[in-house]
mmCIF file of the N, C-alpha and C atoms, coordinates in Angstrom:
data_MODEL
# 
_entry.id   MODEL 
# 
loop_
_atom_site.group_PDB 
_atom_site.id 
_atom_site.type_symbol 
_atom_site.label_atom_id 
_atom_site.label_alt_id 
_atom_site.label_comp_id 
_atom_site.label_asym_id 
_atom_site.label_entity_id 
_atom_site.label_seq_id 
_atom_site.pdbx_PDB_ins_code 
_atom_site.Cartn_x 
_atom_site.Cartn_y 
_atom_site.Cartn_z 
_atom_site.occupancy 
_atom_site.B_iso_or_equiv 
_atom_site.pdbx_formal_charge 
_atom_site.auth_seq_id 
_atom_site.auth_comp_id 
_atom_site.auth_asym_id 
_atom_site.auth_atom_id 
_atom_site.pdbx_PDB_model_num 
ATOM 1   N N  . UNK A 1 1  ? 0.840  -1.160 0.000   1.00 0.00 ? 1  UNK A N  1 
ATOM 2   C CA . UNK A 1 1  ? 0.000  0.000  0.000   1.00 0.00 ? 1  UNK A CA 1 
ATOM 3   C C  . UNK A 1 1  ? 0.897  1.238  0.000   1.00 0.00 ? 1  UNK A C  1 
ATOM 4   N N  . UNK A 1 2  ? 0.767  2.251  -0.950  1.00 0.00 ? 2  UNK A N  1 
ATOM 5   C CA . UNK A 1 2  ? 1.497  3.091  -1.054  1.00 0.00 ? 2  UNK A CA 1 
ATOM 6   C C  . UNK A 1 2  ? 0.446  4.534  -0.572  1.00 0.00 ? 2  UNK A C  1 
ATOM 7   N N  . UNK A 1 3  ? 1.029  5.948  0.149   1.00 0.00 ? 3  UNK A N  1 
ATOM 8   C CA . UNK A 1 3  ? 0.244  6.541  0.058   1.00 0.00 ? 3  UNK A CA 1 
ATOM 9   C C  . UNK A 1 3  ? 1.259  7.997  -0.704  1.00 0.00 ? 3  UNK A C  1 
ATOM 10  N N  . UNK A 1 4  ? 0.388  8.969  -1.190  1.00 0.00 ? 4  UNK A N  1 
ATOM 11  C CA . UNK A 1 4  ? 0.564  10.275 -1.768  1.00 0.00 ? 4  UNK A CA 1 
ATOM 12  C C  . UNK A 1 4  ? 0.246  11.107 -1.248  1.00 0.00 ? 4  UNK A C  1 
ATOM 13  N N  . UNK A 1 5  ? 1.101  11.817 -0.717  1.00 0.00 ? 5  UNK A N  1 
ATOM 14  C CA . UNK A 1 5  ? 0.508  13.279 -0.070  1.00 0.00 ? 5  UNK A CA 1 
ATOM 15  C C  . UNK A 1 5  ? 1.461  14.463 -0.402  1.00 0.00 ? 5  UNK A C  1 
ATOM 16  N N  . UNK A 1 6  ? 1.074  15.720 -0.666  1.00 0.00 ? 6  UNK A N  1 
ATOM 17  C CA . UNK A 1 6  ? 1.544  16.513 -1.201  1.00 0.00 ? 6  UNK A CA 1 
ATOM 18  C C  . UNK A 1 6  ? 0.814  18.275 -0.133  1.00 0.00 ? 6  UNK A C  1 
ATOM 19  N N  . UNK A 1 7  ? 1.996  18.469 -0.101  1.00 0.00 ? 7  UNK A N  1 
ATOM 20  C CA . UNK A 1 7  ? 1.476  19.774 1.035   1.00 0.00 ? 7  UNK A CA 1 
ATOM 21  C C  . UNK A 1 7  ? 1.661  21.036 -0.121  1.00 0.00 ? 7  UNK A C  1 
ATOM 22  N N  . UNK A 1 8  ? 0.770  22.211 0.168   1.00 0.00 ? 8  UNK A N  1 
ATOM 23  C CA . UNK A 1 8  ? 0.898  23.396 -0.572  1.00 0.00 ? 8  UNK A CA 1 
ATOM 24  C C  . UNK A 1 8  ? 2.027  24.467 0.095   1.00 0.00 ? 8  UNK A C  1 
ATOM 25  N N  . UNK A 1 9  ? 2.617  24.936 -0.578  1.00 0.00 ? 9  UNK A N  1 
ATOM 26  C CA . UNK A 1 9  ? 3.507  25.900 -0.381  1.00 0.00 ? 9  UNK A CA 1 
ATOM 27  C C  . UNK A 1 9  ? 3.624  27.105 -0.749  1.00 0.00 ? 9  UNK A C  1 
ATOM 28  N N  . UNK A 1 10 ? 3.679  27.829 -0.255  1.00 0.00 ? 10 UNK A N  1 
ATOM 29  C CA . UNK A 1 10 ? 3.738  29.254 -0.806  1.00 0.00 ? 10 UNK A CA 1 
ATOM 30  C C  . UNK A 1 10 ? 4.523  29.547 -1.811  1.00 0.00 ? 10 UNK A C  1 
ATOM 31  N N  . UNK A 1 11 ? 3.604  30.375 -3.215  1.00 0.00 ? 11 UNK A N  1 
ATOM 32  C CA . UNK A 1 11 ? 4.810  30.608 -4.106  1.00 0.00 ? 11 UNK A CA 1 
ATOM 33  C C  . UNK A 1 11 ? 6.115  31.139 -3.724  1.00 0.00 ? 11 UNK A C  1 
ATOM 34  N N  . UNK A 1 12 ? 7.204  31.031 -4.800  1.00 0.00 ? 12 UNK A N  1 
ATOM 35  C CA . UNK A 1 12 ? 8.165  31.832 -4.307  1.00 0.00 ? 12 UNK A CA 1 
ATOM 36  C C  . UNK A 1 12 ? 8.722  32.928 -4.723  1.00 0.00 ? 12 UNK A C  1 
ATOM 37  N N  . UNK A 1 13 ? 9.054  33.982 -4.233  1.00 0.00 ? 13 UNK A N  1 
ATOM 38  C CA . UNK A 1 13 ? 9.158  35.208 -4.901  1.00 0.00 ? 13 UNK A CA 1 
ATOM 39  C C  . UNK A 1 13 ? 10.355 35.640 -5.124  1.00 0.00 ? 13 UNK A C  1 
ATOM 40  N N  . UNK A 1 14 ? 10.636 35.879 -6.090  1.00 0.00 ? 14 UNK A N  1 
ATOM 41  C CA . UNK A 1 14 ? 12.009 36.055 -6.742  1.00 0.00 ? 14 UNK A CA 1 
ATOM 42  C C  . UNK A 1 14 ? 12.736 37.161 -6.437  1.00 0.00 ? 14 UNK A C  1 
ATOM 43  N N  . UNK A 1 15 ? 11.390 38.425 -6.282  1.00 0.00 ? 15 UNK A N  1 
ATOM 44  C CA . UNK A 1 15 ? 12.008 39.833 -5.878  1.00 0.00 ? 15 UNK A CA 1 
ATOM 45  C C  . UNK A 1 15 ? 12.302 39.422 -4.046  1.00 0.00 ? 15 UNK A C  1 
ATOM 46  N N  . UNK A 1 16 ? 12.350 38.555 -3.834  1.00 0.00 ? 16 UNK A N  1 
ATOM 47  C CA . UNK A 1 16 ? 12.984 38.617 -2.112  1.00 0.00 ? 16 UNK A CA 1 
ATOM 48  C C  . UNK A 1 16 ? 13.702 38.659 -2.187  1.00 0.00 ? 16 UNK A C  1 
ATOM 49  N N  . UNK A 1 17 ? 14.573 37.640 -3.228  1.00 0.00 ? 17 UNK A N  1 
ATOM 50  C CA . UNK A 1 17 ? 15.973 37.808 -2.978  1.00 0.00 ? 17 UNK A CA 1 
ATOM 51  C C  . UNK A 1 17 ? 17.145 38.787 -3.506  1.00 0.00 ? 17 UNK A C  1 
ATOM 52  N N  . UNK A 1 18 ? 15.742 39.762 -3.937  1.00 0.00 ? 18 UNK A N  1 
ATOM 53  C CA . UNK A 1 18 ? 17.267 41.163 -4.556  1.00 0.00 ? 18 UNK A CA 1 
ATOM 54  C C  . UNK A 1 18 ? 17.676 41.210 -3.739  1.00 0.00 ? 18 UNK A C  1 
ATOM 55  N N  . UNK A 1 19 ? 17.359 41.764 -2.059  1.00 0.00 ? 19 UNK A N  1 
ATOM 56  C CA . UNK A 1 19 ? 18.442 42.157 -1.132  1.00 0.00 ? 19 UNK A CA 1 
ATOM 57  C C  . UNK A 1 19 ? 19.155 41.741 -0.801  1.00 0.00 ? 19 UNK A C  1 
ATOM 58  N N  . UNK A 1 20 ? 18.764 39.673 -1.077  1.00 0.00 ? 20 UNK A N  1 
ATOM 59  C CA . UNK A 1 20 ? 20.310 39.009 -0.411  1.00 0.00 ? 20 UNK A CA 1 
ATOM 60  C C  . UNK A 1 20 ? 21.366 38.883 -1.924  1.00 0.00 ? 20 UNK A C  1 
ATOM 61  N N  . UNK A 1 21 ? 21.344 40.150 -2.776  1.00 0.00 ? 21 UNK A N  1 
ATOM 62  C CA . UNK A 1 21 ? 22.548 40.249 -4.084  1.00 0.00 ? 21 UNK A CA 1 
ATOM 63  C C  . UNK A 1 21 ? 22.552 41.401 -3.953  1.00 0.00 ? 21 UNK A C  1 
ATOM 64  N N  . UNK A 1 22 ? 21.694 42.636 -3.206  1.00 0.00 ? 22 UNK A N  1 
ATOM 65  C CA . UNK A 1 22 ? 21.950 43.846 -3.873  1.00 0.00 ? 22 UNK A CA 1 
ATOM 66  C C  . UNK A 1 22 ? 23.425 44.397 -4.239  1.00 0.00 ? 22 UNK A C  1 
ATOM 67  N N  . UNK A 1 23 ? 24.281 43.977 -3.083  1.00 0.00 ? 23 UNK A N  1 
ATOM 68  C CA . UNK A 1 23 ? 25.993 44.390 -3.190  1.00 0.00 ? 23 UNK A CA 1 
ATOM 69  C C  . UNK A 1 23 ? 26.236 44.009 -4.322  1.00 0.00 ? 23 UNK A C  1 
ATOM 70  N N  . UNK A 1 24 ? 25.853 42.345 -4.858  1.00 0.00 ? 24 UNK A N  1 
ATOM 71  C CA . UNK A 1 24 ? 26.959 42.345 -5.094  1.00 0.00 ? 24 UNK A CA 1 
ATOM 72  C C  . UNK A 1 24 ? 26.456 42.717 -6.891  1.00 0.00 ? 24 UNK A C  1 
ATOM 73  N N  . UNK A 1 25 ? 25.231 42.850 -7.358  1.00 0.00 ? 25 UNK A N  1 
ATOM 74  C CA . UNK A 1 25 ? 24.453 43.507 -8.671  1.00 0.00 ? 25 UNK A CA 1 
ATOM 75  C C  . UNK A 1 25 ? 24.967 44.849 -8.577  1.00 0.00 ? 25 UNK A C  1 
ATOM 76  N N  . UNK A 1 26 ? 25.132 46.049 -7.664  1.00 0.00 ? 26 UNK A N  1 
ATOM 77  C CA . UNK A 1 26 ? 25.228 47.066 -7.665  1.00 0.00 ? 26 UNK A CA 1 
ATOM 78  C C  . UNK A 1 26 ? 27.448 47.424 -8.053  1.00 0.00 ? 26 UNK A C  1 
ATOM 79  N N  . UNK A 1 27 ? 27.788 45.682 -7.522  1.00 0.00 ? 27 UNK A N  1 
ATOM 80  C CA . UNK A 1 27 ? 29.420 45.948 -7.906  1.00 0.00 ? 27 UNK A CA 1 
ATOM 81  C C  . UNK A 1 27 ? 29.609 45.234 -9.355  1.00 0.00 ? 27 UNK A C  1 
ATOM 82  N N  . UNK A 1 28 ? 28.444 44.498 -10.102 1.00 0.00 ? 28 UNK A N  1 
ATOM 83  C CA . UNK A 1 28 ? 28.690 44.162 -10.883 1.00 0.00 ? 28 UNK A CA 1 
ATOM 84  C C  . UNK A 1 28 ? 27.800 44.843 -12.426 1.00 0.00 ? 28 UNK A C  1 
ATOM 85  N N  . UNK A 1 29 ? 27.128 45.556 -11.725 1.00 0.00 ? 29 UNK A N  1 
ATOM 86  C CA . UNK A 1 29 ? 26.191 45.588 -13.009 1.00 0.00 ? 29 UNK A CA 1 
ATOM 87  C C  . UNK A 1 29 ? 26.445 45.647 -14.354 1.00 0.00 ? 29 UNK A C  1 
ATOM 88  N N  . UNK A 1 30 ? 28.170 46.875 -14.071 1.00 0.00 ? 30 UNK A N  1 
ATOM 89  C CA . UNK A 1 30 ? 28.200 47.699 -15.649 1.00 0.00 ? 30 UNK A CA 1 
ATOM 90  C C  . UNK A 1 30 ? 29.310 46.788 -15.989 1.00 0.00 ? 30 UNK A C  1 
ATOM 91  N N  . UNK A 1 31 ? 29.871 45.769 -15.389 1.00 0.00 ? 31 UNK A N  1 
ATOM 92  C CA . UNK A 1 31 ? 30.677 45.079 -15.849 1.00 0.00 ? 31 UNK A CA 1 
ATOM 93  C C  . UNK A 1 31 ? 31.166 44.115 -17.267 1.00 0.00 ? 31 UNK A C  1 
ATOM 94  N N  . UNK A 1 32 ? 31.574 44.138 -17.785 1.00 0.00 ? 32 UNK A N  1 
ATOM 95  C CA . UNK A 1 32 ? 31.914 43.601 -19.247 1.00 0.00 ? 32 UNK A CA 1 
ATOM 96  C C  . UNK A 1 32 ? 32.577 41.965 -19.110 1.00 0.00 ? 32 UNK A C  1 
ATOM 97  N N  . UNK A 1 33 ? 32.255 41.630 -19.287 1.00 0.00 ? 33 UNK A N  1 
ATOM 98  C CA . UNK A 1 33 ? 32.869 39.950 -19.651 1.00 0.00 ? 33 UNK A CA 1 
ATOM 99  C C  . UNK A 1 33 ? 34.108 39.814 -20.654 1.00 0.00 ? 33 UNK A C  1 
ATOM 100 N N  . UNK A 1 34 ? 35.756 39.076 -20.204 1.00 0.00 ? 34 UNK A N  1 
ATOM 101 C CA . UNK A 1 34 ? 36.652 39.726 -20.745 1.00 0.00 ? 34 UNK A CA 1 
ATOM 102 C C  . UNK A 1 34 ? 36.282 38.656 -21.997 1.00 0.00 ? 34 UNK A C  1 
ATOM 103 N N  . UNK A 1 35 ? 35.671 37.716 -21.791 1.00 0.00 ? 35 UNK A N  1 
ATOM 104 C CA . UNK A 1 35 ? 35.651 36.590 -23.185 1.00 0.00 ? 35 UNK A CA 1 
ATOM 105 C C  . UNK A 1 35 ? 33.700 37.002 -23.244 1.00 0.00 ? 35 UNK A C  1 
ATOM 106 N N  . UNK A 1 36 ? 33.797 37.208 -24.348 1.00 0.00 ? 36 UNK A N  1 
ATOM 107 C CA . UNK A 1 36 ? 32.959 37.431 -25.765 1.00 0.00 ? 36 UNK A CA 1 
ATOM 108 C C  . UNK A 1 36 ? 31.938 36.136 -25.628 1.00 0.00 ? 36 UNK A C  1 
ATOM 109 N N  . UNK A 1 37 ? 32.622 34.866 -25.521 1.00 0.00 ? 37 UNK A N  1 
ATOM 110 C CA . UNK A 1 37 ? 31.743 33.548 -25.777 1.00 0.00 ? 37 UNK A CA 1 
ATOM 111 C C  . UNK A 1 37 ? 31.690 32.808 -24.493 1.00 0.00 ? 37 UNK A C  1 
ATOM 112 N N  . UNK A 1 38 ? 31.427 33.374 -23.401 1.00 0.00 ? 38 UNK A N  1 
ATOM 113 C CA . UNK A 1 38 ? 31.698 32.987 -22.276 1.00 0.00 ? 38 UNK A CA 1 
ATOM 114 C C  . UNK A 1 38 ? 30.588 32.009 -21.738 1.00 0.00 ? 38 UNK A C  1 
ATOM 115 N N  . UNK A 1 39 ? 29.445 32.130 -22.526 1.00 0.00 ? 39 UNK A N  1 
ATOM 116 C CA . UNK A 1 39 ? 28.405 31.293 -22.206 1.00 0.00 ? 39 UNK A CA 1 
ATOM 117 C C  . UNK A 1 39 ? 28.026 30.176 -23.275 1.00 0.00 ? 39 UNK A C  1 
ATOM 118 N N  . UNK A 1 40 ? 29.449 30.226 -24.147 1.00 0.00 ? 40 UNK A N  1 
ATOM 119 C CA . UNK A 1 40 ? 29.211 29.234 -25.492 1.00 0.00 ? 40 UNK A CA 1 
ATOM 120 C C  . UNK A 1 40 ? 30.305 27.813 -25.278 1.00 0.00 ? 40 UNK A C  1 
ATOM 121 N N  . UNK A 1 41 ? 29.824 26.922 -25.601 1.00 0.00 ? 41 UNK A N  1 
ATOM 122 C CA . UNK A 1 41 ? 30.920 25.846 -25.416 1.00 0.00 ? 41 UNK A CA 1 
ATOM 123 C C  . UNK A 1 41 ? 31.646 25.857 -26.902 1.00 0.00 ? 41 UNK A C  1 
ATOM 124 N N  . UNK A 1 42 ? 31.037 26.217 -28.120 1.00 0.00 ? 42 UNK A N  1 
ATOM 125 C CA . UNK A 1 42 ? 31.516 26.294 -29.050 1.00 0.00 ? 42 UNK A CA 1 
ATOM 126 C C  . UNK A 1 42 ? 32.242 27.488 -29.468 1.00 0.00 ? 42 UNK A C  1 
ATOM 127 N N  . UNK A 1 43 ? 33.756 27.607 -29.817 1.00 0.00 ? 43 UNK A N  1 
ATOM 128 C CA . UNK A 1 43 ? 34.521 28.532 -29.708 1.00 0.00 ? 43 UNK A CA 1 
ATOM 129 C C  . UNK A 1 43 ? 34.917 28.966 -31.483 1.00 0.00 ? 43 UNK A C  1 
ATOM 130 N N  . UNK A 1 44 ? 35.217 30.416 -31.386 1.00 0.00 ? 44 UNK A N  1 
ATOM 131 C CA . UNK A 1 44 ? 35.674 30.137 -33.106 1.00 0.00 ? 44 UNK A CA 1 
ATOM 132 C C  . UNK A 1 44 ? 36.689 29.170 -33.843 1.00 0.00 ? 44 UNK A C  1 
ATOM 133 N N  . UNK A 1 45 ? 37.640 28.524 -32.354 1.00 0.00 ? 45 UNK A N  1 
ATOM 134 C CA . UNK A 1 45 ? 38.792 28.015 -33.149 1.00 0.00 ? 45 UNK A CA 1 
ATOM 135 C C  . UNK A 1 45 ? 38.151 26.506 -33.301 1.00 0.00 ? 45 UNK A C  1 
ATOM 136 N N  . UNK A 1 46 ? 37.163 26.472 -32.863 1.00 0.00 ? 46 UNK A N  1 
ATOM 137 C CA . UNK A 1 46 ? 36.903 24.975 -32.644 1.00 0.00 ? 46 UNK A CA 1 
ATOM 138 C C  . UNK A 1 46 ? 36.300 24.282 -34.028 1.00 0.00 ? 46 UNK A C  1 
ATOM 139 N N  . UNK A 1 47 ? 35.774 23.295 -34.832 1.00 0.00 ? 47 UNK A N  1 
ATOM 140 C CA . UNK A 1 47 ? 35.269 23.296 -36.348 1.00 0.00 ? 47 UNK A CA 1 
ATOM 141 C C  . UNK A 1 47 ? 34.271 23.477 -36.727 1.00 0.00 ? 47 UNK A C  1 
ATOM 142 N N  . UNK A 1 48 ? 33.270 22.981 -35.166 1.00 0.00 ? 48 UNK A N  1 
ATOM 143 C CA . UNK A 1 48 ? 32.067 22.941 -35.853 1.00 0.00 ? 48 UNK A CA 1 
ATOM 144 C C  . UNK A 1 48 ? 31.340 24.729 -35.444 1.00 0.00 ? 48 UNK A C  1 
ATOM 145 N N  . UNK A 1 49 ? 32.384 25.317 -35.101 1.00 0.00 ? 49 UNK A N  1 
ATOM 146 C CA . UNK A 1 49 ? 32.047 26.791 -34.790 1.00 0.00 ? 49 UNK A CA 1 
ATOM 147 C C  . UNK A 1 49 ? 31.263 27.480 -36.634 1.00 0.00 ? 49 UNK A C  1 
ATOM 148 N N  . UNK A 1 50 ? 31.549 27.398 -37.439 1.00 0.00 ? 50 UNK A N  1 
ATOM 149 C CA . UNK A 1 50 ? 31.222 27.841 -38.883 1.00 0.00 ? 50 UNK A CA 1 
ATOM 150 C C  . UNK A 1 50 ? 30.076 27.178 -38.869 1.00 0.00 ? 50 UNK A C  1 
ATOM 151 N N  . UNK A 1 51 ? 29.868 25.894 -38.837 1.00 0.00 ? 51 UNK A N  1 
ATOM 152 C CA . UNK A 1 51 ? 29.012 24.817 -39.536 1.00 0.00 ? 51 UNK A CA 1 
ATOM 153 C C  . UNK A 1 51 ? 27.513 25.304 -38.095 1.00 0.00 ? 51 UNK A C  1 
ATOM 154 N N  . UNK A 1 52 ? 27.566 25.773 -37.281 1.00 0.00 ? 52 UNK A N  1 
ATOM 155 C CA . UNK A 1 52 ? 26.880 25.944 -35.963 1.00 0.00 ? 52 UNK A CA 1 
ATOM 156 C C  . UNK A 1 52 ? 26.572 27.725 -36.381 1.00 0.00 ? 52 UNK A C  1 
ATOM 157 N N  . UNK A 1 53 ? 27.435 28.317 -36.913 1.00 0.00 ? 53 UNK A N  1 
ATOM 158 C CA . UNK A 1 53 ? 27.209 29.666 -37.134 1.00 0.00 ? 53 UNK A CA 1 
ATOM 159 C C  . UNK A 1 53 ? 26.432 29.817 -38.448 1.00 0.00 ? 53 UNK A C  1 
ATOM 160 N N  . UNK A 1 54 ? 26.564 28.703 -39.147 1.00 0.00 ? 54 UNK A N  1 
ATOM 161 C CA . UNK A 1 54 ? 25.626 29.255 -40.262 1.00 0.00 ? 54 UNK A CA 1 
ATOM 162 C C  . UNK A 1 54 ? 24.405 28.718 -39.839 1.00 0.00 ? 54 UNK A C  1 
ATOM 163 N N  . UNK A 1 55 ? 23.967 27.423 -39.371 1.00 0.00 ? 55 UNK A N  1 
ATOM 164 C CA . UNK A 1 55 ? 22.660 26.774 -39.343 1.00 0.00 ? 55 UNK A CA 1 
ATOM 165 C C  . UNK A 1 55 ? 21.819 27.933 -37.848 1.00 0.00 ? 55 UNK A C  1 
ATOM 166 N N  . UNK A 1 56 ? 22.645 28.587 -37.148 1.00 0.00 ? 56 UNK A N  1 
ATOM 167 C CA . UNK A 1 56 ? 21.841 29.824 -36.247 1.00 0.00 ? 56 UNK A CA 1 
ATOM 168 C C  . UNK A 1 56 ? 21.507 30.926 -37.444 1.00 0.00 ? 56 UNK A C  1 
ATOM 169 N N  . UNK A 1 57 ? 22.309 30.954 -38.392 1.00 0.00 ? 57 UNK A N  1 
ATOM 170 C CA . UNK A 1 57 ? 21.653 32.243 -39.241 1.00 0.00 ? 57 UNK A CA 1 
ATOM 171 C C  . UNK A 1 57 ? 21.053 31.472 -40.613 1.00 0.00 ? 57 UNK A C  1 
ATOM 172 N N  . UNK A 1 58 ? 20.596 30.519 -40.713 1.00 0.00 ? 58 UNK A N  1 
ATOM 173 C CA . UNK A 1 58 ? 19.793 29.729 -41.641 1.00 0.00 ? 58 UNK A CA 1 
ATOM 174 C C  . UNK A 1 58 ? 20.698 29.825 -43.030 1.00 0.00 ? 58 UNK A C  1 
ATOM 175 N N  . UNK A 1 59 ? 21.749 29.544 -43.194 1.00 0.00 ? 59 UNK A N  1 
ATOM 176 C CA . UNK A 1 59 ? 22.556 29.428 -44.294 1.00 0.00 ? 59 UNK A CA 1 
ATOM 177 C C  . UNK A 1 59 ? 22.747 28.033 -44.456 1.00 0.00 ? 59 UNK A C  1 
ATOM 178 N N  . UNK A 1 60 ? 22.861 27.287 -45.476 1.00 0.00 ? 60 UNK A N  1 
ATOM 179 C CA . UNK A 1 60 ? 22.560 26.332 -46.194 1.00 0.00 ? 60 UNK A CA 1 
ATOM 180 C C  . UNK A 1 60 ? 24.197 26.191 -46.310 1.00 0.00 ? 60 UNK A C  1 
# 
């Protein structure tokens, strides 16, 4: 016999937690990223960087 129970929880609110970042958003905001592709695993030197750059801009 198995049972299921599931309790309700209060949503969660996202704007709570500006204050526990405000420092550190307010030391980072205007900041620049020194690498360009920093959120890409695919790099220009790498091969399939061309073959990945054309099929994002629909080139054949």
């Amino acid at each position: 016999m198995s049972f299921l129970s599931g309790c309700k929880e209060k949503a969660i609110n996202p704007e709570g937690d500006i204050p526990l970042f405000k420092d550190f958003i307010e030391e980072n905001i205007d900041k620049v990223a020194d690498d360009p592709y920093i959120s890409s695993t695919v790099r220009p030197e790498n091969e399939m960087y061309e073959v990945l750059l054309k099929l994002q801009r629909g080139i054949p």
